[in-house]
N, CA, C and O atoms as a CHARMM CRD file, in Angstrom:
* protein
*
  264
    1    1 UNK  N    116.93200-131.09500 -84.48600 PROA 1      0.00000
    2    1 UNK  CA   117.03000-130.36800 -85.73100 PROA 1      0.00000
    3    1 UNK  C    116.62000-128.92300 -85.47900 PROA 1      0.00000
    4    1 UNK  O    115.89800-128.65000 -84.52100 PROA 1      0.00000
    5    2 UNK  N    117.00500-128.11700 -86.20500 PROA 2      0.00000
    6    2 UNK  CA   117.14400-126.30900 -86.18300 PROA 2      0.00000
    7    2 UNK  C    116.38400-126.08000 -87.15900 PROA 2      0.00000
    8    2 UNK  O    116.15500-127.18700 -87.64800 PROA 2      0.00000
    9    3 UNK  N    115.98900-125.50200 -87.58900 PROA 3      0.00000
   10    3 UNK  CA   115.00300-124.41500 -88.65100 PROA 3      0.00000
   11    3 UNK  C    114.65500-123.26600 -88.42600 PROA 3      0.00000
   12    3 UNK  O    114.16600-122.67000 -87.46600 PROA 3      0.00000
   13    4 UNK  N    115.12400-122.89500 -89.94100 PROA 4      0.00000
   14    4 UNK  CA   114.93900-120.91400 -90.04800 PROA 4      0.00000
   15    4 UNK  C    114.14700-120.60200 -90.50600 PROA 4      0.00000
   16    4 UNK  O    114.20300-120.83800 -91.71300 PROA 4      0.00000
   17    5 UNK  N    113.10500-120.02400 -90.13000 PROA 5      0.00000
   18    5 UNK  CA   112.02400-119.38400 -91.28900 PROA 5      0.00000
   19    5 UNK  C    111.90600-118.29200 -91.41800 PROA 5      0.00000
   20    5 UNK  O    111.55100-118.08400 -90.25800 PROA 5      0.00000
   21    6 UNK  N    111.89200-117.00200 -92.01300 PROA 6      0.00000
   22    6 UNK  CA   111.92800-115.56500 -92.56600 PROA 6      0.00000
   23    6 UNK  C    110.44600-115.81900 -93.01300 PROA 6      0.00000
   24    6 UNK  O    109.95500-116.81400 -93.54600 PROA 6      0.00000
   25    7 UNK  N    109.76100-114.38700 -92.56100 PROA 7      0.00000
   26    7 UNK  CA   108.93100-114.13500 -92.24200 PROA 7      0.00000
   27    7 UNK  C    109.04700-112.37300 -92.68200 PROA 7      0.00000
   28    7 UNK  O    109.78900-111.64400 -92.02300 PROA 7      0.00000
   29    8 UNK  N    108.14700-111.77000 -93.97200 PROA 8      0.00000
   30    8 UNK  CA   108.07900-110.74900 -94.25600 PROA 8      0.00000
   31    8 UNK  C    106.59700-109.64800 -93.88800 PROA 8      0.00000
   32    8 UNK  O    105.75800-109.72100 -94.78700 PROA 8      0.00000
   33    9 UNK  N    106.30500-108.92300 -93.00400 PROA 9      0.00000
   34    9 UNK  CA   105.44200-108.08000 -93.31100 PROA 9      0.00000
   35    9 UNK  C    105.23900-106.91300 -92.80800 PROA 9      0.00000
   36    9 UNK  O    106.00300-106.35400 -92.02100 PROA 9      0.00000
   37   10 UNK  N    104.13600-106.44600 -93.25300 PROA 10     0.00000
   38   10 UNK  CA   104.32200-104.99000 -93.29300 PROA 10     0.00000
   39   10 UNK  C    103.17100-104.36400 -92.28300 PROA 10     0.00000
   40   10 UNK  O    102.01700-104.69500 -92.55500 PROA 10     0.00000
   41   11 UNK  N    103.36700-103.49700 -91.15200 PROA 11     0.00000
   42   11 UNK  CA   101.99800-103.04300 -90.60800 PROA 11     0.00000
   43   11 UNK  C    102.10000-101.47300 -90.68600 PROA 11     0.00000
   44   11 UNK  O    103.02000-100.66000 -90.59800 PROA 11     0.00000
   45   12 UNK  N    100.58700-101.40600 -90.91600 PROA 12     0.00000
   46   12 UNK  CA   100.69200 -99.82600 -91.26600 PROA 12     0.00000
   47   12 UNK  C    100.83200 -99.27500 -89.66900 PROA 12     0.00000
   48   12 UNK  O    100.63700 -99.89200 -88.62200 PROA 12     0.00000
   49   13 UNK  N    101.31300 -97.64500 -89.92800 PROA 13     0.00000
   50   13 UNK  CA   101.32500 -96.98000 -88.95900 PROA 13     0.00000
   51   13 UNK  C     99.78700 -96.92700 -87.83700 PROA 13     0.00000
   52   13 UNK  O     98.58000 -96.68900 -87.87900 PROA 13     0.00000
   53   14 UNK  N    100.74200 -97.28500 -87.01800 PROA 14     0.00000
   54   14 UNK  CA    99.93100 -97.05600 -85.50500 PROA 14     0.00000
   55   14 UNK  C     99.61600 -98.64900 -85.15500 PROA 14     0.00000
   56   14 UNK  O     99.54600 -99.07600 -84.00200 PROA 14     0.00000
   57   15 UNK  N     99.42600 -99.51300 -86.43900 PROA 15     0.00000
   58   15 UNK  CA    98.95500-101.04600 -86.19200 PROA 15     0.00000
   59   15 UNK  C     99.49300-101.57100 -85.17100 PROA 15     0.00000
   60   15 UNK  O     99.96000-100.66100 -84.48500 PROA 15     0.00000
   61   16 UNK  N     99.69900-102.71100 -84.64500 PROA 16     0.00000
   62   16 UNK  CA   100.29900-103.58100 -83.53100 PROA 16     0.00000
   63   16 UNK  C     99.86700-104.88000 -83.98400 PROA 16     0.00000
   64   16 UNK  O     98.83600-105.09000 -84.62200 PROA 16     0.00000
   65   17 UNK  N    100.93900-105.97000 -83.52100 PROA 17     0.00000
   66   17 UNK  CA   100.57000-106.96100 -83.51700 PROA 17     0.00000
   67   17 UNK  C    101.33900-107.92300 -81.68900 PROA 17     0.00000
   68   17 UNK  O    102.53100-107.95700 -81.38100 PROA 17     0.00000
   69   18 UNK  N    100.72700-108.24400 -81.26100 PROA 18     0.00000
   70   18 UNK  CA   100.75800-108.99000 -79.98800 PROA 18     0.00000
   71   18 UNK  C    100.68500-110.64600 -79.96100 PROA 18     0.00000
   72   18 UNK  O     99.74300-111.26900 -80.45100 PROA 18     0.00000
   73   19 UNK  N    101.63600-111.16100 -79.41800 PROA 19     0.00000
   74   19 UNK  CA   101.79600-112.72100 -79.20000 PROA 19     0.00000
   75   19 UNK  C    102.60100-113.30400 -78.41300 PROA 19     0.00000
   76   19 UNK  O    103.20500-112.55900 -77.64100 PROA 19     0.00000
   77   20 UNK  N    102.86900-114.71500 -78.33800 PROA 20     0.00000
   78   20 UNK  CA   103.62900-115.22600 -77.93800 PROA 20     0.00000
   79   20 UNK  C    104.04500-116.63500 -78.31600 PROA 20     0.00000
   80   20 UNK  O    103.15000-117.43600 -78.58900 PROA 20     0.00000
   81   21 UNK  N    105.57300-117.09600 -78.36600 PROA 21     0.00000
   82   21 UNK  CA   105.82700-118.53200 -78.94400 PROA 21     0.00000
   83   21 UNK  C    106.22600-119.66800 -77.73500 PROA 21     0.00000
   84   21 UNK  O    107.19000-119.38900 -77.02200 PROA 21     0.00000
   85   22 UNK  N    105.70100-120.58800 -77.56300 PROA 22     0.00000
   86   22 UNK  CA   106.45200-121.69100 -76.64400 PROA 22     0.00000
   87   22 UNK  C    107.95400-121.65300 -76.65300 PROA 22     0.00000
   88   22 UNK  O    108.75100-121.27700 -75.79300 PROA 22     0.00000
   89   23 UNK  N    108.13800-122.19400 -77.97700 PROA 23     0.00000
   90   23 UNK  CA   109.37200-122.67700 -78.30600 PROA 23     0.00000
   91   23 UNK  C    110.39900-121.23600 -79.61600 PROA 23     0.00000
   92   23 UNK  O    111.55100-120.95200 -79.94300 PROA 23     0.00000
   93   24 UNK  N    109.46200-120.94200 -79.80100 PROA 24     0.00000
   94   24 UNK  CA   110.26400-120.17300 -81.11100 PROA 24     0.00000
   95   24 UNK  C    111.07700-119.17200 -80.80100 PROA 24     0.00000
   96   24 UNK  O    110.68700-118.42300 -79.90500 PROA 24     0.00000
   97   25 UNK  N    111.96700-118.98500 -81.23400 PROA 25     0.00000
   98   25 UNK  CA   112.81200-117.55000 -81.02800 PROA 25     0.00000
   99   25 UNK  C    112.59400-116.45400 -82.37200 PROA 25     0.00000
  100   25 UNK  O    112.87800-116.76400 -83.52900 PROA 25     0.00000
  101   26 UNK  N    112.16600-115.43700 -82.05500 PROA 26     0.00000
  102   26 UNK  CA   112.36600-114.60700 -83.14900 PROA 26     0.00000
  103   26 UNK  C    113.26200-113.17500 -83.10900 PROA 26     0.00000
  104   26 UNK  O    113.50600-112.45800 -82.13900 PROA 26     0.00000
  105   27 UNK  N    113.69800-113.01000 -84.65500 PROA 27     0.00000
  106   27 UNK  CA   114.63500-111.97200 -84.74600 PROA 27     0.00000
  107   27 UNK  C    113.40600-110.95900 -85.57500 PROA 27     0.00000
  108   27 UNK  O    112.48600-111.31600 -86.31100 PROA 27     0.00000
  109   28 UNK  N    113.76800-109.73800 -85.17400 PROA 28     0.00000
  110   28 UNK  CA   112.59200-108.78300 -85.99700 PROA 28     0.00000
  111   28 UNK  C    114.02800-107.79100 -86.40900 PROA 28     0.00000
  112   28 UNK  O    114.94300-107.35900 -85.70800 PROA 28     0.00000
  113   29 UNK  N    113.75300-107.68900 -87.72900 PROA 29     0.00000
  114   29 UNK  CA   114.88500-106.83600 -88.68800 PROA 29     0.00000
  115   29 UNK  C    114.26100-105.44200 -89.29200 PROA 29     0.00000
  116   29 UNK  O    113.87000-105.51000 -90.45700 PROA 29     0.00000
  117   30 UNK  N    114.15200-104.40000 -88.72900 PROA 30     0.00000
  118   30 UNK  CA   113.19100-103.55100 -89.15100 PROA 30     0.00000
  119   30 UNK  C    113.79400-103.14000 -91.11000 PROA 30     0.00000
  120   30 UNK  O    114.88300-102.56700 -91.13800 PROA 30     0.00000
  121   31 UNK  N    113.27500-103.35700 -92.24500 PROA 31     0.00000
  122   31 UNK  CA   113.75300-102.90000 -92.87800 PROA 31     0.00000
  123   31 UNK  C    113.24300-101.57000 -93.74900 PROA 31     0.00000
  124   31 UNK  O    113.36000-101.36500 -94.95700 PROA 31     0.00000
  125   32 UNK  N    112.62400-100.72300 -92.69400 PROA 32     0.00000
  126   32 UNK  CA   112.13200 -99.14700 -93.75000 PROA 32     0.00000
  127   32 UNK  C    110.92800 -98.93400 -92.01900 PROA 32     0.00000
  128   32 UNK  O    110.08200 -99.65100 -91.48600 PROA 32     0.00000
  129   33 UNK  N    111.57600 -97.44600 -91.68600 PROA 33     0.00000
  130   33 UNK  CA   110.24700 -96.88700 -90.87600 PROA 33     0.00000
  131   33 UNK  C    110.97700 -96.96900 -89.18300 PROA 33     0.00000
  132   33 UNK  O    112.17900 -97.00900 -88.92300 PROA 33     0.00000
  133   34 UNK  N    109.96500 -96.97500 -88.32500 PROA 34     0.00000
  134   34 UNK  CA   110.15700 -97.35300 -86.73600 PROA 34     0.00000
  135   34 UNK  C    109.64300 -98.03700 -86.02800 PROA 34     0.00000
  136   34 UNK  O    108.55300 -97.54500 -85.73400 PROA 34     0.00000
  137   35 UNK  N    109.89700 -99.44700 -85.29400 PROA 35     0.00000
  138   35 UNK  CA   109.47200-100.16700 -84.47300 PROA 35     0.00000
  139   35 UNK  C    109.25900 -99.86300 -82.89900 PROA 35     0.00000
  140   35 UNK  O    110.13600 -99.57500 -82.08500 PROA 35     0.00000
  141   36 UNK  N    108.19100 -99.96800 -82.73000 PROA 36     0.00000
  142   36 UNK  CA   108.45300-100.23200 -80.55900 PROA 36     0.00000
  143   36 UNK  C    108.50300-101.45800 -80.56900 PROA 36     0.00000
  144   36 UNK  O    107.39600-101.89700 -80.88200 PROA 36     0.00000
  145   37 UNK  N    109.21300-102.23000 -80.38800 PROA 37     0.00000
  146   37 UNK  CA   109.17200-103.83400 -79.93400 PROA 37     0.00000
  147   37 UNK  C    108.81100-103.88800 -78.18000 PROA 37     0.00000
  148   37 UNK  O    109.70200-103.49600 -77.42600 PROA 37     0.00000
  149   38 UNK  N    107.92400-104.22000 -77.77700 PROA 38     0.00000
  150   38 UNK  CA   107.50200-104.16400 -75.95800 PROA 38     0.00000
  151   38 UNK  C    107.66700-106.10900 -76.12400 PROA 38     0.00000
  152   38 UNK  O    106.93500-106.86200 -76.76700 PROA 38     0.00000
  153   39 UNK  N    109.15100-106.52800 -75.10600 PROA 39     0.00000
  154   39 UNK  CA   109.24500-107.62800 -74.45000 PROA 39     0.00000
  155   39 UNK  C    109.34900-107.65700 -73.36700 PROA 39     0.00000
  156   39 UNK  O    110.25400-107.10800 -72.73800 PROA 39     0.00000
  157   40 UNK  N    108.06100-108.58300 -72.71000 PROA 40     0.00000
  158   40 UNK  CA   107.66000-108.64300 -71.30900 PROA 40     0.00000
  159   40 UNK  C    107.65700-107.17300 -70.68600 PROA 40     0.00000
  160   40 UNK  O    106.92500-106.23500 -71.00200 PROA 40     0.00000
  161   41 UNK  N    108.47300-107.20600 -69.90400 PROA 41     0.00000
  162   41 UNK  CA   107.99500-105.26900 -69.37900 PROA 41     0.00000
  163   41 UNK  C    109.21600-104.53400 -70.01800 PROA 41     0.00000
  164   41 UNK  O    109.63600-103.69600 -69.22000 PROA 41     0.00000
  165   42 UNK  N    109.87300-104.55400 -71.08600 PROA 42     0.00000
  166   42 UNK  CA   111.08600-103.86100 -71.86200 PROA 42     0.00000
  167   42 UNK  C    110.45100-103.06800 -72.41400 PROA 42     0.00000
  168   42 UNK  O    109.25100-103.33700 -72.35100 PROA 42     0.00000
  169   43 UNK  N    110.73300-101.96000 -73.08300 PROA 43     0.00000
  170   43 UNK  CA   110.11900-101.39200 -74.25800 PROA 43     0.00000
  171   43 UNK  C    111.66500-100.95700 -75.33000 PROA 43     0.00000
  172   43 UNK  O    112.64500-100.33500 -74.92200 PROA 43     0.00000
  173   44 UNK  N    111.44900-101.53600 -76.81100 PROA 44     0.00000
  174   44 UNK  CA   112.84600-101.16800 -77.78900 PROA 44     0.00000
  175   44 UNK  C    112.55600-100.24800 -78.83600 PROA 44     0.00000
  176   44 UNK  O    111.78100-100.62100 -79.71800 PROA 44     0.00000
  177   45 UNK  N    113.01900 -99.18100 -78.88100 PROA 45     0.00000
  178   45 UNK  CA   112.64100 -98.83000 -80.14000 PROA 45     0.00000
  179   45 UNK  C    113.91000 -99.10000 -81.11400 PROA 45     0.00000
  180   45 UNK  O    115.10800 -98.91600 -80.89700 PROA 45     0.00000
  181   46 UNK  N    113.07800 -99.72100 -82.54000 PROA 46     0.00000
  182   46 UNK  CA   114.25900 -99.98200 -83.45300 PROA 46     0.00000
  183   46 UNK  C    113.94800 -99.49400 -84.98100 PROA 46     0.00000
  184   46 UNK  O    112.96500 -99.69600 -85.69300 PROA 46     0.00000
  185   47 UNK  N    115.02000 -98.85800 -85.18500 PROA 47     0.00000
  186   47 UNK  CA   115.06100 -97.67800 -86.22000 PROA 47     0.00000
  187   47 UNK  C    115.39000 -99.18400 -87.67100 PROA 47     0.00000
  188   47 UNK  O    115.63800-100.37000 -87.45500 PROA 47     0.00000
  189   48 UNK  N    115.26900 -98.56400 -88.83600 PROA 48     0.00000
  190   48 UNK  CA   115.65600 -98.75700 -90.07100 PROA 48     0.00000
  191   48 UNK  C    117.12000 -99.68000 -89.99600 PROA 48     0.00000
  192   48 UNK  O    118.05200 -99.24800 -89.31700 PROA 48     0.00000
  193   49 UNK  N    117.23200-100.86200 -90.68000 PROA 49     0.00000
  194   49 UNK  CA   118.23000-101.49600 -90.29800 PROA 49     0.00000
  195   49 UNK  C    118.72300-102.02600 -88.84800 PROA 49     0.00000
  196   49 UNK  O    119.64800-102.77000 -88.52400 PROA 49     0.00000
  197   50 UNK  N    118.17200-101.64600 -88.43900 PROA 50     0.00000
  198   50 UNK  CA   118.45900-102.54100 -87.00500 PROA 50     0.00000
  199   50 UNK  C    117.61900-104.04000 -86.92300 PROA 50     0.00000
  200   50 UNK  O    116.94900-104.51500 -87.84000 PROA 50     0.00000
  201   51 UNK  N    117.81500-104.57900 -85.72900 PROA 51     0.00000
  202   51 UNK  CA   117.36500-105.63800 -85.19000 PROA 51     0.00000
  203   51 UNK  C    116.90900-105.74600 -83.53400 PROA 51     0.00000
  204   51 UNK  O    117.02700-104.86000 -82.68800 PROA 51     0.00000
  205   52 UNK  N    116.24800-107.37200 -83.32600 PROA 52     0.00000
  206   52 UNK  CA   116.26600-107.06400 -82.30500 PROA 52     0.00000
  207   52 UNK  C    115.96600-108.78200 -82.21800 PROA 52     0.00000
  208   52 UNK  O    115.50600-109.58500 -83.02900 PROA 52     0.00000
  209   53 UNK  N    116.64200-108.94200 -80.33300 PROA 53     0.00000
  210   53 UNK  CA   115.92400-110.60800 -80.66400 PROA 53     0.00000
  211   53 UNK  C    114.96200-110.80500 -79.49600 PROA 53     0.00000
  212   53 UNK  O    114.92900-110.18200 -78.43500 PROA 53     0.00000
  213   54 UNK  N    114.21100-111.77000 -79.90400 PROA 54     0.00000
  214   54 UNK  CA   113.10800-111.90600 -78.90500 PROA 54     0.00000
  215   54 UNK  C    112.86200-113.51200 -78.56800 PROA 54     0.00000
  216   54 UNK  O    112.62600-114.36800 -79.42100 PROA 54     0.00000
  217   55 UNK  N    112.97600-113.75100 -77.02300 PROA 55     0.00000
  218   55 UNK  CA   113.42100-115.27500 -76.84200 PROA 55     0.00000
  219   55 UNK  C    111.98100-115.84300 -76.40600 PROA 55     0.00000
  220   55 UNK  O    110.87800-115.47000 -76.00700 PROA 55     0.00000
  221   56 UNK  N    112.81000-117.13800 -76.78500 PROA 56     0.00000
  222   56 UNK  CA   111.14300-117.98400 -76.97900 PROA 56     0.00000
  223   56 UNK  C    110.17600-117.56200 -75.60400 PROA 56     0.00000
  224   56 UNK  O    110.61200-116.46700 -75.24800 PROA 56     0.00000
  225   57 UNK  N    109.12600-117.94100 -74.74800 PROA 57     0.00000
  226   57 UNK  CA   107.89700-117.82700 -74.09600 PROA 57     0.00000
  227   57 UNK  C    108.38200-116.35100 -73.42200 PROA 57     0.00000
  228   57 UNK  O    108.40200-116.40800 -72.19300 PROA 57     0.00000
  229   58 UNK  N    108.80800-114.93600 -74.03000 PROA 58     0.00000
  230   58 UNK  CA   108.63600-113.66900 -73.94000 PROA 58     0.00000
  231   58 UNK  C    107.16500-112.87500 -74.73600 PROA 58     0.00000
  232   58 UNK  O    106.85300-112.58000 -75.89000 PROA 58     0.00000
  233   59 UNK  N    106.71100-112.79000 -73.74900 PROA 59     0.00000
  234   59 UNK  CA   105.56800-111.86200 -74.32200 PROA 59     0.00000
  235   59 UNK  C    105.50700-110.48400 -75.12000 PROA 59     0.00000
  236   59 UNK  O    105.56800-109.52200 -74.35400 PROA 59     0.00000
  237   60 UNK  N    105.38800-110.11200 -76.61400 PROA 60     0.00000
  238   60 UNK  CA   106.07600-109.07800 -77.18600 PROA 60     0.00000
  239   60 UNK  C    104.80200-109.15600 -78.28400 PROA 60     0.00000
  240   60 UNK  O    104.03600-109.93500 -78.85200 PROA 60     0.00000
  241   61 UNK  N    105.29100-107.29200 -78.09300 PROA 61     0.00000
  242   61 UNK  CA   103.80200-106.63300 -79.08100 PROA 61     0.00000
  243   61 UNK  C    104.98700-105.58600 -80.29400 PROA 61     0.00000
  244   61 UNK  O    106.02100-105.08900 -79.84900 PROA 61     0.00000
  245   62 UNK  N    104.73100-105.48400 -81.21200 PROA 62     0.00000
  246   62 UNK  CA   105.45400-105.05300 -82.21000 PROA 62     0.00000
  247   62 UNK  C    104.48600-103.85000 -82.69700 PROA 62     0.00000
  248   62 UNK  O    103.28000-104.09600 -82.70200 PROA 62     0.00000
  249   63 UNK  N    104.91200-102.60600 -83.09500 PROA 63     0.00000
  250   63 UNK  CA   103.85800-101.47500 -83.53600 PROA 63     0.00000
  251   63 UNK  C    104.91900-100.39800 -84.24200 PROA 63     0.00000
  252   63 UNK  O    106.10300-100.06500 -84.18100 PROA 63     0.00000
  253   64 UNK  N    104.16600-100.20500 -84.67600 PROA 64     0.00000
  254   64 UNK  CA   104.70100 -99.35500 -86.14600 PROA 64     0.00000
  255   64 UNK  C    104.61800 -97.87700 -85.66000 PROA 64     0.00000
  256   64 UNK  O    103.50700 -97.37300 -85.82300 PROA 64     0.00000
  257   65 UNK  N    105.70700 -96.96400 -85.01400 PROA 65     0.00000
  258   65 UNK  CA   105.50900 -96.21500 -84.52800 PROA 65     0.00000
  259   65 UNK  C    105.94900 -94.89600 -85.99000 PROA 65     0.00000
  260   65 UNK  O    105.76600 -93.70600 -85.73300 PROA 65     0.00000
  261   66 UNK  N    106.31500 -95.16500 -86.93200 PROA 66     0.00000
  262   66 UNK  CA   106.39900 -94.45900 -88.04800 PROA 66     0.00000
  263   66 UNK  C    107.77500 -94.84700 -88.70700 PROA 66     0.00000
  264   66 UNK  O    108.11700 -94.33100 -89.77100 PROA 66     0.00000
C-alpha cells in the first residue's frame, strides 16, 4: 500500500531544519520566499513555486534562505 501525506510549514528566515527518512520519500513545494534544500553533498536552491524531490535514506537540511 502507498500513502500521501502533505505536510505544511513555515520556517522563519535563516531557520533550518535537518533529517532523515528510512523509507519515506519527500517532495518539498516551496510556496512563498527561498529554499537551500542540501541532499547528501548537493546543494538546491528553490525559488517560489518550484519543487524538489528528496529520496528516501538521503540526508537533507532545508533553510530558509529568504
Amino acid at each position: 500500500m502507498k500513502v500521501v501525506r502533505a505536510n505544511v510549514f513555515t520556517l522563519a528566515e535563516g531557520s533550518m531544519s535537518r533529517h532523515v527518512h528510512r523509507k519515506q520519500e519527500e517532495v518539498y513545494l516551496v510556496l512563498d520566499g527561498t529554499a537551500m534544500i542540501d541532499v547528501d553533498q548537493e546543494q538546491f536552491k528553490v525559488g517560489e513555486r518550484e519543487a524538489l524531490a528528496v529520496p528516501a535514506r538521503a540526508g537533507h537540511r532545508v533553510a530558509d534562505v529568504g
